[in-house]
N, C-alpha and C positions, 0 to 999 in steps of 0.2 A: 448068125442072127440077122433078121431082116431089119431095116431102120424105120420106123413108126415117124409118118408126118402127122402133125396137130398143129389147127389153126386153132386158137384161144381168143380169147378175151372178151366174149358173149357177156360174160362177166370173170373175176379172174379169182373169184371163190372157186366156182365149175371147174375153171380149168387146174387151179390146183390139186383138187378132186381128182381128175383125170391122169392128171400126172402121176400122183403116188399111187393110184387104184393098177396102170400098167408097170411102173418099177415094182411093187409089193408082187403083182402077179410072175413078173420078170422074174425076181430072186427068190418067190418060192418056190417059180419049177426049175432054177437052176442051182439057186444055195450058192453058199458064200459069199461075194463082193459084187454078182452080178445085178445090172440094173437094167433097164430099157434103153437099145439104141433109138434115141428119137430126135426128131427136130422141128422146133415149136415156134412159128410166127402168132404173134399176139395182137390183133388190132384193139385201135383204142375205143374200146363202148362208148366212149364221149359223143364221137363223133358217128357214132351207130345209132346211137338214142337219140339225138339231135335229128338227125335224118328223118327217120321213121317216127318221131313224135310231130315235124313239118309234114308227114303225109310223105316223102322225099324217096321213095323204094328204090326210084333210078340209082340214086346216090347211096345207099343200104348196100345194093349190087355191088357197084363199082367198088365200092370199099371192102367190101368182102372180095373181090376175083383180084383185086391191087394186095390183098394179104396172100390171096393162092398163087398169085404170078410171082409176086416176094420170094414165098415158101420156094416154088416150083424153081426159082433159080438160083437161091440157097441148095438145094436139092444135085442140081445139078452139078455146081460147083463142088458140092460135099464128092459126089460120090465119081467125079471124073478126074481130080485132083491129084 
């Protein structure tokens, strides 16, 4: 099984959403105790919504590619370990 990246926290309703919509999908084409191998960086909306409510997209960016560089080397250490 391939490991599923998600970056969350658009809002962190969505991303619960998300979350159970691919383990539910996971465990029912596998059955039994199977779930989704995944790894999930969450940025915080506060500081998303603050940005882009100041007009701030530079800083919208940067907070989002600081959660993909996060992920990406969570990522790496998961999978070289």
């Amino acid at each position: 099984m391939k490991t599923i990246g998600l970056i969350g926290g658009m809002s962190w309703e969505s991303t619960v959403t998300y979350y159970q919509i691919m383990n539910q999908r996971v465990n029912e084409a596998l059955g039994g105790y199977h779930c989704a191998k995944l790894l999930l960086y969450n940025v915080d909306f506060a500081q998303v919504e603050a940005a882009s409510s100041a007009g701030d997209w530079h800083r919208v960016g940067e907070l989002l590619a600081e959660g993909i560089a996060r992920w990406t080397a969570w990522f790496r250490s998961y999978v070289f370990e």
